[in-house]
C-alpha positions, 0 to 999 in steps of 0.5 A: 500500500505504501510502496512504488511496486507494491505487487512486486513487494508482495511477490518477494515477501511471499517467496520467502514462505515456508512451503505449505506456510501463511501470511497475514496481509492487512490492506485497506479496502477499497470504497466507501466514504472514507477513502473519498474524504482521504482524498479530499484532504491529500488534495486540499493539503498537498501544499502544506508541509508534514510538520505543519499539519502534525503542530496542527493536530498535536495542538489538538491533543489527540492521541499520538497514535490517531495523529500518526494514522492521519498523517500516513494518510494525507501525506505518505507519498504512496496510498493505495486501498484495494478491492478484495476482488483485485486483491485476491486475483493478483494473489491467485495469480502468484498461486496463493490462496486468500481468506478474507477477513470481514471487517476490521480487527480491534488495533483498526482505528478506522474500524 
């Protein structure tokens, strides 16, 4: 998700398996209103600098953790959120077989 090749990051991780071995992948899904309104604020903050927007969003007192996950979100170079059905191809194309999991976990801030 924040890579230049991710697929080609994939492929080289999922080499390194043990025969017969597993993986958990987290990726955001595609969709929804939530990655809509991320887009709105990359454009609308792509001019501001990360070091104004993070003064900004301490200055609120949030928890370091939700303004860290923010930040990842407006201002890393590479985002990406998949479908699970483009997702699931390209790992069955590199001979893996997927298990969706349905919604997000505790950890998820989105969620």
């Amino acid at each position: 998700m924040h890579t230049a090749k991710p697929f080609l990051v994939l492929a080289s991780l999922l080499n390194m398996l043990k025969p017969g071995g597993s993986a958990w992948i987290y990726i955001y899904g595609s969709g929804g209103l939530y990655w809509q309104v991320i887009a709105t604020f990359r454009r609308l903050f792509s001019s501001l600098s990360t070091d104004f927007l993070l003064a900004r969003l301490l200055a609120r007192d949030l928890p370091t953790g939700r303004v860290a996950e923010i930040i990842e979100d407006w201002k890393t170079p590479h985002l990406r959120a998949y479908s699970y059905e483009d997702f699931s191809t390209v790992l069955q194309g590199l001979e893996y077989t997927v298990k969706r999991l349905m919604r997000g976990r505790e950890y998820d801030t989105s969620e």
